[in-house]
Phi, psi and omega in degrees: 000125196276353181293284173306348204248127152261134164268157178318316186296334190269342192291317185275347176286332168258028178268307184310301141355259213329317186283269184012284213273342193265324167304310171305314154320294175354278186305307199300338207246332179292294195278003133332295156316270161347302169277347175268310198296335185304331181294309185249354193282355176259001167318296210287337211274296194003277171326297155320316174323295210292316177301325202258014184225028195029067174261162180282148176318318167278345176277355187288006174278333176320321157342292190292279165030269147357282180286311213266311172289332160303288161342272202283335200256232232320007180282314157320263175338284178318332199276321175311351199249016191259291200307321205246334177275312168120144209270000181272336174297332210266297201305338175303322205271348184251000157279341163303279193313349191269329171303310185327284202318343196247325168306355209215316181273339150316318182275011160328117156229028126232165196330303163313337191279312152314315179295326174309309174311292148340287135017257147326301159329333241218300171311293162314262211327320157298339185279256200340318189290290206301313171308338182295305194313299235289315167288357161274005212240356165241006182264322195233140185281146192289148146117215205317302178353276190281041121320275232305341190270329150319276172009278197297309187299276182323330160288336113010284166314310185263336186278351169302351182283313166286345189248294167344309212281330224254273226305282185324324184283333203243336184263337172286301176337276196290323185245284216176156196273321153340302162317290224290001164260323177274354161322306182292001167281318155309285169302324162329281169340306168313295174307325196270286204289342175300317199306322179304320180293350228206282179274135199275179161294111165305153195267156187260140140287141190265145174179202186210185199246089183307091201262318175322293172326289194281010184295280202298337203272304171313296165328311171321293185309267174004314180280264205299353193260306187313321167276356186286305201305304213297322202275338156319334168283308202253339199085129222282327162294013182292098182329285198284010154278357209253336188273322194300329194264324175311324192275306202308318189308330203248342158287330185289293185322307211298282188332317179256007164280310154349289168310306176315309175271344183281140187289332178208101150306111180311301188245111176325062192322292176318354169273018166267345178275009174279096219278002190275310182277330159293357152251018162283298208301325208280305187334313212256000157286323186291307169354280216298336183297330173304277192322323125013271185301295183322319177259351160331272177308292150022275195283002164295302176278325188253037156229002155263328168267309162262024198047047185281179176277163169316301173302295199304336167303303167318298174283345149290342177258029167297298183324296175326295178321328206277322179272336187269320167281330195293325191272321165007273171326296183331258190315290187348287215289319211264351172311318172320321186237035180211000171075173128359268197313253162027273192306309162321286217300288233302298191300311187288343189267338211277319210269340178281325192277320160319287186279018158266344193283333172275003166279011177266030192268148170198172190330316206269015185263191175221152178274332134320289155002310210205329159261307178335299188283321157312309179291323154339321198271268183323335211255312170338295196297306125026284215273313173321306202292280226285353185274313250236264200312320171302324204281298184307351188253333197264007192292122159073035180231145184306124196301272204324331209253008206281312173308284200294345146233041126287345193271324178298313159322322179260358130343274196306329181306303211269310171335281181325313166323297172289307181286319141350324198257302179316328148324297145312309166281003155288280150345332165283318199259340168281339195271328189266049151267278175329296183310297204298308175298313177304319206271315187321295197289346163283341174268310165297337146309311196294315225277224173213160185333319176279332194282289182341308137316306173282359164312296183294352174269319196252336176045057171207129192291193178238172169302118048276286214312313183302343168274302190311337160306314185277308184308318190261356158289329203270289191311327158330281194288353186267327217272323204258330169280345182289333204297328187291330171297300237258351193266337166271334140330329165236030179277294171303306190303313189236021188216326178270135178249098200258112193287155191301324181271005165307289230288305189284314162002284200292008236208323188075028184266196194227137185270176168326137106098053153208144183278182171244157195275143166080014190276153173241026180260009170132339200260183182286157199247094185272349185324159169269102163261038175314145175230041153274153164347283177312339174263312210067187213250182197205137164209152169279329191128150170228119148356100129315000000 
């Protein structure tokens, strides 16, 4: 029986797959990495910046800013230049530029010239990310495959933040504050020549580029994160925060009349009438302003209260990366027969008992003692949430639609992120305001001539007082990142729906009235790939 005999070719095609597909991952997680980890690996250097390029204390957030506001208000554009350019092409051009941008903010040598970088940086990196999600979802077949290749993205994704701080830490230490930006030429490079190989051309769509949209939308974000940072400084009656916020209100609105009307919209309005993916979208702005904050303050505290070194900073948030992929894997394997939701609801209650527990931190606490097991917690919840939150947002969206809602997920993450993070040091800065008052009159009993003097020159306390100052700003800001876990906890509770056919999806099975992507048995692929509006889009997966 001629049925029964496997030929060498046919035997050998899915070792060959596999090796494919596994290479491919590769690259998509590498330039993944790369872009995530850029968000934090210049925190701990922050200082160094400042001594060797004279930046001002305030300007120096900018640094961050810079980068994180680019990022996320260009990401709805990068993932549309995917859809319509073809994303293996899109995604090449845009690790290149994120190498240019980090070779030229290595060679800085005045302030501006970094923010520029940054910046610049901050663009590629908007090309590259949304394309990256996107090409997993025309690379990996729908159901366990692309589980298991989420998996890998997402952990990827949440543990780059914590993979950042430990690089940063180890490249100022040992070299120069300059690495933690040329780090990124090599490995770039690596990528830009893998990708022709290991992956293939997507097919292009026709449409065109809402450059307004993405004009307004950025400036907007750009605007409302500038007014939270000014009013932490300045106070919420400061004419220009009260201007910073009046302009964002009146760009955001533009912005979503600008959608309303556009024939091809950077951002779909209708995939928000889907109540799974707008509430995935909401889940994952709060998420990521917890996360934000969490390593913010963090890295705040145990090199200013406990005094570690840069490197030893860095390796305290190791655990976290660590934890954060084990629950990733955790979800990747059990989403098929236990669905999203669970995980959601779980990971969002996990990442809330982690920040609530650091709100017990103050001068006297330790990193065994106190941080070490919260951040555990948190990272634990984390991993669940981002693998559980990827699968929900591109779940039943249309291969051309694809770019676009991955670019709005990862939008909302680094969106989320700033403004979120900018809330919070609002919050931070009225509690070490308040703290400052308390501590002042007790420190002018205390201190002695020399700390006093320097006091009236720097008009900052010193240690004790200046930790307590800091501890109970921190504990504060912390208190406000759990309520954003718990508003996504119950968000995952009463909003996510998880339907029988997400499940045969996540199952690689086929629902009423679809065939499964990739059958080899002769027939035809029958899916409904409709994209009207009024419907929203249906997509099965596409055949590698």
């Amino acid at each position: 029986m001629t049925g029964s005999h496997a030929t060498p070719g046919t035997t050998a095609r899915p070792a060959q797959r596999s090796r494919g597909s596994g290479l491919a991952l590769l690259v998509i997680a590498s330039c993944q990495l790369m872009v995530v980890l850029d968000i934090t690996i210049v925190n701990i250097a922050l200082p160094h910046m400042q001594k060797s390029l004279g930046f001002s204390t305030e300007n120096l957030s900018w640094v961050v800013n810079a980068y994180t506001l680019t990022f996320g208000g260009l990401l709805l554009l990068g993932g549309r230049l995917g859809d319509i350019l073809g994303r293996r092409r899109v995604f090449i051009f845009g690790v290149l530029l994120f190498v240019l941008a980090s070779l030229l903010g290595g060679l800085s040598q005045e302030s501006w010239q970094l923010l520029a970088a940054r910046s610049l940086q901050g663009v590629g990196g908007a090309i590259a990310s949304p394309t990256a999600l996107s090409l997993i979802t025309t690379t990996f077949r729908e159901g366990p495959e692309r589980n298991r290749a989420f998996g890998v993205f997402a952990a990827v994704s949440a543990g780059g933040s914590a993979i950042g701080l430990l690089a940063g830490g180890m490249l100022v230490e040992w070299l120069d504050w300059r690495w933690v930006l040329f780090v990124n030429v090599p490995i770039g490079l690596l990528i830009a020549l893998a990708t022709p190989r290991y992956i293939r051309e997507s097919e292009r769509h026709p449409g065109h580029f809402d450059v307004v949209g993405a004009l307004t939308s950025t400036v907007g974000m750009v605007l409302l994160v500038y007014g939270f940072i000014r009013a932490s400084e300045d106070g919420w009656s400061d004419p220009l925060t009260l201007g910073s916020f009046a302009a964002a209100l009146v760009l955001l609105a533009l912005f979503i009349s600008i959608e309303r009307r556009s024939r091809q919209p950077i951002t779909p309005l209708w995939m928000f009438r889907d109540r799974n993916r707008a509430g995935t979208y909401a889940m994952m702005l709060s998420l990521a302003a917890a996360m934000f904050g969490m390593f913010f303050f963090l890295t705040l505290f145990v090199q200013n209260v406990l005094g570690f070194s840069p490197l030893r900073a860095g390796l305290a948030f190791l655990p976290v990366s660590v934890v954060i992929a084990v629950g990733a894997g955790l979800a990747s394997q059990l989403l098929p027969k236990w669905g999203p939701k669970p995980f959601m609801v779980t990971g969002a209650l996990l990442a809330a008992i982690g920040l609530g527990w650091l709100t017990l931190t103050d001068v006297h606490s330790s990193y065994l003692g106190s941080i070490l097991g919260p951040m555990l917690v948190f990272g634990f919840g984390m991993g669940m949430q981002f693998v559980s939150l990827t699968l929900m947002a591109v779940s039943g969206v249309a291969p051309k639609e694809a770019g676009a809602a991955s670019g709005i997920l990862n939008a909302t993450q680094q969106v989320g992120g700033s403004l979120g993070l900018s809330i919070l040091v609002t919050v931070f800065g009225t509690a070490s305001r308040h703290e400052f008052t308390d501590q002042l009159p007790r420190f002018m009993e205390q201190a002695t001539s020399a700390q006093q003097q320097q006091f009236r020159r720097t008009q900052e306390l010193p240690p004790p007082w200046g930790h307590e100052v800091l501890a109970a700003g921190v504990s504060s800001a912390f208190v406000i990142a759990a309520c954003f876990a718990v508003l996504a906890a119950l968000v995952a509770l009463f909003v996510i729906q998880v339907r029988p056919s997400d499940l045969a999806r996540l199952q690689g099975g086929a629902t009423p009235g679809e065939t499964v992507p990739g059958k080899t048995d002769g027939t035809s692929d029958t899916s409904d790939t409709s994209d009207d509006p009024a419907k929203g889009p249906h997509s099965h997966g596409l055949d590698p």
